[in-house]
C-alpha positions in Angstrom: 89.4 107.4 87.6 92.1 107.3 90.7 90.3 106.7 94.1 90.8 109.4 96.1 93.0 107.3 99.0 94.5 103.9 98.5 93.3 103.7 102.1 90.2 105.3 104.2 90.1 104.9 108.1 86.5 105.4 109.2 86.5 106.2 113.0 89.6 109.1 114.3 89.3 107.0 117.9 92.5 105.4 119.3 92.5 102.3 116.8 92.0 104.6 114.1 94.3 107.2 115.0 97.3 104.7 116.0 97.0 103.2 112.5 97.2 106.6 110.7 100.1 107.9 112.6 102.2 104.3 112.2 101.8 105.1 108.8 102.9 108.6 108.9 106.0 107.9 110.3 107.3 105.9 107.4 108.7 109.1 105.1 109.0 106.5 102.8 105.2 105.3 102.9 103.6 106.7 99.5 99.7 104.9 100.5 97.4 107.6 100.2 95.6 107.5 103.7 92.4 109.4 104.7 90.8 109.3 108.5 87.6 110.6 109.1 86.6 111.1 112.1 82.6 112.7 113.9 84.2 115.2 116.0 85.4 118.5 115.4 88.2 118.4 117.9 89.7 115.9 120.7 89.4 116.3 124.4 90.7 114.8 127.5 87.9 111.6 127.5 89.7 109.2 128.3 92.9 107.3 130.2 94.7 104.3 128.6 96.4 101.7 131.4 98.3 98.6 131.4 101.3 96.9 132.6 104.3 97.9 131.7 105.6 94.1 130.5 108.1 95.5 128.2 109.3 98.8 127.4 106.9 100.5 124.4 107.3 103.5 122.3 104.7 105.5 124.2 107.0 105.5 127.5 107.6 109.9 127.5 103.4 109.8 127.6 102.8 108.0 130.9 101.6 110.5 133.3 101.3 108.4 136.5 103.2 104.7 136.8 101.8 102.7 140.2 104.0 99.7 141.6 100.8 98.5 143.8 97.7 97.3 142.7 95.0 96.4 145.3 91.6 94.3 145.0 89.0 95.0 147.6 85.6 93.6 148.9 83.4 93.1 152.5 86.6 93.7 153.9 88.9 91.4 152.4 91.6 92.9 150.1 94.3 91.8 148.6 97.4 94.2 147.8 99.8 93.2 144.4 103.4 94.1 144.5 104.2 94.3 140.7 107.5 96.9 140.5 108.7 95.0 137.6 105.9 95.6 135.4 104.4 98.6 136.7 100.5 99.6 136.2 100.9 102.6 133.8 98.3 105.0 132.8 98.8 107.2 129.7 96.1 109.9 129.4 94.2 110.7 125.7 95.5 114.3 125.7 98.8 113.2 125.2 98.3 110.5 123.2 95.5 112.8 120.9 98.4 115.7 120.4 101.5 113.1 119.8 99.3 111.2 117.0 97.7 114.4 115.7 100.8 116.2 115.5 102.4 112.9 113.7 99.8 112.8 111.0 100.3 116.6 110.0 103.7 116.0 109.6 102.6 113.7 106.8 102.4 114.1 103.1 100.5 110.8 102.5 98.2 110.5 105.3 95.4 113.3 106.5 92.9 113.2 109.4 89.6 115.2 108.4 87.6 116.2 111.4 83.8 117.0 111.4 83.4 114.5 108.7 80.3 111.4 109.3 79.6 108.8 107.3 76.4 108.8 105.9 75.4 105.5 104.7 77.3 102.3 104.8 80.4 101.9 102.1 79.5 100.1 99.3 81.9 98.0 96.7 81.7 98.5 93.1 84.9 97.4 90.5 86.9 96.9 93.2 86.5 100.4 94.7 84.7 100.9 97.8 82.7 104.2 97.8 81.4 106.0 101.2 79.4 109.0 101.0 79.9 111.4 103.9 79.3 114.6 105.1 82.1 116.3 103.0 81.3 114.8 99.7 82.0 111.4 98.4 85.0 109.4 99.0 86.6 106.7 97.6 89.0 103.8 98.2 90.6 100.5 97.5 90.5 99.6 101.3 88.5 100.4 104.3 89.2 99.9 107.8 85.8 100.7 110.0 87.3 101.6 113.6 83.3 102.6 114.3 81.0 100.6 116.8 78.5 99.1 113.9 75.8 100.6 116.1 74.3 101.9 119.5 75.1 99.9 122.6 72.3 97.3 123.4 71.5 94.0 125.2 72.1 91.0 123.3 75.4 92.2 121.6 78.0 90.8 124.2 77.6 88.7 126.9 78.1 91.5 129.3 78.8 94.9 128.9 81.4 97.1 130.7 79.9 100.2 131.6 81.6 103.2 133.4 81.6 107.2 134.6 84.5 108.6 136.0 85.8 111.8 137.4 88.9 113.0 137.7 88.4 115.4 141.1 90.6 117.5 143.5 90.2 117.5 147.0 91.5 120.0 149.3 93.2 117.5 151.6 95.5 114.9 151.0 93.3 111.8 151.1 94.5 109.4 148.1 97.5 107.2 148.8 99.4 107.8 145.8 101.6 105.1 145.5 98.7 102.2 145.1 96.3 102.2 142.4 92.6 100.4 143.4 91.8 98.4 140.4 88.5 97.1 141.9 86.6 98.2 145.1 83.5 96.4 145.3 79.9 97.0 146.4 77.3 94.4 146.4 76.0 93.2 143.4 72.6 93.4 142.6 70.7 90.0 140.6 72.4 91.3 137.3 75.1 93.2 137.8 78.4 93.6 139.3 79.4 96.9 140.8 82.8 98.4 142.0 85.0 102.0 141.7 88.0 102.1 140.1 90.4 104.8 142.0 93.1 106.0 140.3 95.2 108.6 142.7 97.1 110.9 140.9 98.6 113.0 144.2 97.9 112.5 147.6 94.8 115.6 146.6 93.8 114.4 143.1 92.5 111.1 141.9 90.6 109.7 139.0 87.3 107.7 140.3 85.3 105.5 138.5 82.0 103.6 139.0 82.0 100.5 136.7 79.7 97.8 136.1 80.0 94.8 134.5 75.8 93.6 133.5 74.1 91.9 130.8 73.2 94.9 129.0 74.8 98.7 128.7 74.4 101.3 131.4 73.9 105.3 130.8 75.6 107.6 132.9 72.5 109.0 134.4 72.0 104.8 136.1 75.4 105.4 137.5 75.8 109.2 138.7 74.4 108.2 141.9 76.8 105.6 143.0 79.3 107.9 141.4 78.3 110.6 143.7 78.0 108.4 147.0 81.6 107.0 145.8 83.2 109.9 145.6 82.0 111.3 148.9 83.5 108.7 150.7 86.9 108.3 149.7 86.8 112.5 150.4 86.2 112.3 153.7 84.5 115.4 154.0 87.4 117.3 152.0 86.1 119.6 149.8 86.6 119.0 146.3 86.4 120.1 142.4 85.7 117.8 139.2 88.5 118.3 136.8 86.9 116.2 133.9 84.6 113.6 133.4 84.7 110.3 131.0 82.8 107.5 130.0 82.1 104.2 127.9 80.1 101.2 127.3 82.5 98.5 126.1 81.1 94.9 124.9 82.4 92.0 126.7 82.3 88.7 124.5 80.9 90.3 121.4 78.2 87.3 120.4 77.0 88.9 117.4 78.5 88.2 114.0 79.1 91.0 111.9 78.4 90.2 108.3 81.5 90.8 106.1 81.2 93.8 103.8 83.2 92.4 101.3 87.4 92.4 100.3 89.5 94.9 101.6 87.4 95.8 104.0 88.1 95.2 107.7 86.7 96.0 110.9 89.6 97.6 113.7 89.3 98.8 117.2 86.3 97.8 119.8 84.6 96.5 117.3 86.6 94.3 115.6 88.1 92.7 118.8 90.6 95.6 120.0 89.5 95.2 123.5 90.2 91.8 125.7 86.6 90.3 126.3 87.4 89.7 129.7 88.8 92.7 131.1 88.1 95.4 128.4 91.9 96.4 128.4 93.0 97.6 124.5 95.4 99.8 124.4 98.5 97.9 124.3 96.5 95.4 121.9 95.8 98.3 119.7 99.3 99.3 119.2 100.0 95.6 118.3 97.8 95.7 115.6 98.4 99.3 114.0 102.0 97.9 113.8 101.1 94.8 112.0 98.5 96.4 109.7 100.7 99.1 108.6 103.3 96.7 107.7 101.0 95.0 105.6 99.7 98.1 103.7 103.2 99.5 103.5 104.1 96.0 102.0 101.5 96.6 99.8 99.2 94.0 100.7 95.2 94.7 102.4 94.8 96.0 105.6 94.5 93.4 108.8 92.5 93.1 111.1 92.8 92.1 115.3 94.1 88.4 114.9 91.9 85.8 117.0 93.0 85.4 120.7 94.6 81.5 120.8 91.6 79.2 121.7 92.8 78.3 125.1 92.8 82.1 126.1 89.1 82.9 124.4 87.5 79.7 125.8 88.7 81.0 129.3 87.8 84.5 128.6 84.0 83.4 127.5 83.8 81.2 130.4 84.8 83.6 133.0 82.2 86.0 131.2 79.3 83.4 131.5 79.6 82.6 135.2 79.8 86.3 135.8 77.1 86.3 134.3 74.9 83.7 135.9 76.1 83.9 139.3 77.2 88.1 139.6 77.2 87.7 143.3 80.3 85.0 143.1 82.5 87.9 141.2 84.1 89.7 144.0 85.2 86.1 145.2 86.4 85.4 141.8 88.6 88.7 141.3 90.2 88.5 144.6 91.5 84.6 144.4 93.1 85.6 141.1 94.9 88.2 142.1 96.0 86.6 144.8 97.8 83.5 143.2 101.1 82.5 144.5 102.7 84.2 141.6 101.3 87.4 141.0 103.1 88.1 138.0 101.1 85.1 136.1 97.8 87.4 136.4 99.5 90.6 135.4 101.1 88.3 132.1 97.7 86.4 131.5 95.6 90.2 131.3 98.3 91.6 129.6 98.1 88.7 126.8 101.8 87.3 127.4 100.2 84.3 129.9 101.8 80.9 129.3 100.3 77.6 130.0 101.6 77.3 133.7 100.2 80.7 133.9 96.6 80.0 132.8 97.1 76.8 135.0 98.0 78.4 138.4 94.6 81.0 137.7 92.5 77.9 137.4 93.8 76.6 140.1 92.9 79.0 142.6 89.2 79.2 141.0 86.1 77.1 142.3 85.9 74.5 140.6 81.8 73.2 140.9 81.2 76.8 140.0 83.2 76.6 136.1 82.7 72.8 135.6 78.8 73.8 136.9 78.6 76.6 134.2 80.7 74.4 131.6 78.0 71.9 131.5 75.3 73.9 131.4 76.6 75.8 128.5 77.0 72.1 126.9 73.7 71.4 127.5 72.6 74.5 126.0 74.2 73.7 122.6 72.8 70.1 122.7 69.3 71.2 122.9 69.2 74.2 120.4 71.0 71.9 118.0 68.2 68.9 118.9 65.6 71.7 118.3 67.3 72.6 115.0 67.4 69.3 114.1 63.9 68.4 114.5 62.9 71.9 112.9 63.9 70.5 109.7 62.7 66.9 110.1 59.0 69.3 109.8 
């Protein structure tokens, strides 16, 4: 018997929902594709941003485009020119209703809402089966957009927690033309605290309370900095919440996901959509739902994210672990990289485009006894469990 799609995306998020849509807009593209996705219908949850490096096919979506970025803490701050590559935001209700409306236009790819997985996909003769809410399904490839479970400690090296809120005040008290990427407050012995201001007009402005910490944060932990947040950047103005979004994204994943077997792959969060150091996905995203669906359209399995180059991951997961260890040092650390000579190697280095003299010009503004410090301790660390290990099987 026929599987039911040559192709079945688990998870109607951003990674799942970019891949579907690529696919729909081949005419040509005769792979049966089926995305299932939890909820019944999409809401405004969430805002995309990035650098505009180059132009990119979701251009007509951008609802607000900054050329300032600005860094602040104990009263230092340091201000970013970047007018060339602006900071762009691109908000989910746009992007939901473009890739929604994409996917119906289809004849080879559908998007079932309401529909859970029930179990985890199993392979039999070269068929993967997943049995979900709306029957069984069927497949020669799987890709899982889905976090593989809940949030917890112990998963990444730190977590990126946030709660924002995009409110309207009834005064003019943003500054439109900057975006705040990071405010900060003082960190506590874990974690590292800032807000995240995104003005929209000089009346309306997304805020955010993020923290980076060692493990995930519920909204309930943040609503009071959220609250003392926004009633300072208000200055008494009276004000209304538009709508609300949150996450809890993994930072330096450090759990290995078994493999489920051949043609399945892991996509989105999970399988390493978001940059480990900054959490930033969106533009990665779209990278990959245009290489995977060249693939399937070729006829060949699905892809997944490709590895970062091992220069870029070794300073990602270093950064990570000295945030980590020494939270307090972060706002320090933040600040001297944005405020290299050349501002435009950061903005190419977190946008994934950074060349060598780029990665060397952020090093070179960052204490070095702090990294070296946290290099060798992380050596040390792997000498030891592997003497322990060792010595474990001499028993």
């Amino acid at each position: 018997m026929a599987p039911d799609a040559d192709l079945l995306i688990l998870g109607g998020g951003c990674a799942g929902l970019s891949l579907g849509a690529r696919l729909a807009e081949d005419a040509l593209c005769v792979r049966r594709t089926i995305i299932l996705e939890a909820r019944d219908c999409y809401e405004d949850d969430r805002t995309w941003c990035f650098w505009r490096t180059k132009p990119h096919k979701f251009e007509h979506l951008v609802s607000q485009s900054w050329n300032t970025v600005a860094l602040g803490a104990g009263g230092r701050q340091v201000r970013v020119a970047c007018p060339a590559t602006p900071y762009q935001m691109v908000p989910s209700r746009a992007f939901y209703a473009q890739t929604q409306e994409t996917i119906e236009r289809s004849s080879s790819v559908d998007l079932f809402l309401e529909t859970t997985v029930h179990e985890a996909p199993r392979l039999s003769a070269s068929i993967w089966h997943v049995e979900t809410s709306g029957g069984p399904m069927t497949a020669r490839h799987v890709v899982d957009t889905r976090p593989p479970r809940s949030p917890r400690m112990g998963d990444a090296l730190l977590w990126q927690s946030f709660f924002g809120q995009e409110i309207e005040c009834d005064a003019a008290v943003f500054d439109p033309s900057t975006a705040n990427l990071m405010d900060f407050e003082a960190p506590d012995d874990n974690n590292v605290f800032f807000r995240y201001v995104l003005p929209l007009s000089p009346y309306r402005a997304l805020v955010e309370t993020t923290v980076f910490g060692p493990q995930p944060v519920t909204i309930r932990e943040l609503a009071a900095r959220q609250m003392n947040g926004v009633d300072c950047l208000r200055r008494g103005a009276s004000y209304r919440v538009l709508r609300t979004e949150n996450g809890q994204l993994p930072m330096g994943t450090i759990v290995d996901w078994p493999d489920p077997g051949p043609g399945y792959v892991r996509g989105g969060i999970a399988g390493g959509a978001a940059r480990p150091s900054t959490g930033y996905a969106f533009q990665r995203i779209q990278r990959w739902a245009e290489r995977a669906a060249a693939a399937i359209r070729a006829g060949a399995p699905p892809l997944g994210h490709p590895p970062d180059p091992v220069f870029r991951r070794a300073m990602d997961h270093l950064f990570l672990r000295v945030m980590r260890s020494h939270p307090e040092r972060a706002p320090d650390l933040f600040i001297r990289m944005f405020g290299v000579s050349n501002p435009a190697s950061v903005i190419r280095f977190l946008s994934d485009e950074g060349s060598l003299a780029d990665y060397f010009r952020i090093v070179a503004v960052l204490p070095k006894r702090l990294f070296l410090g946290e290099l060798l301790g992380s050596i040390r660390g792997t000498q030891l469990c592997l003497l322990y290990t060792s010595d474990a099987a001499d028993e």
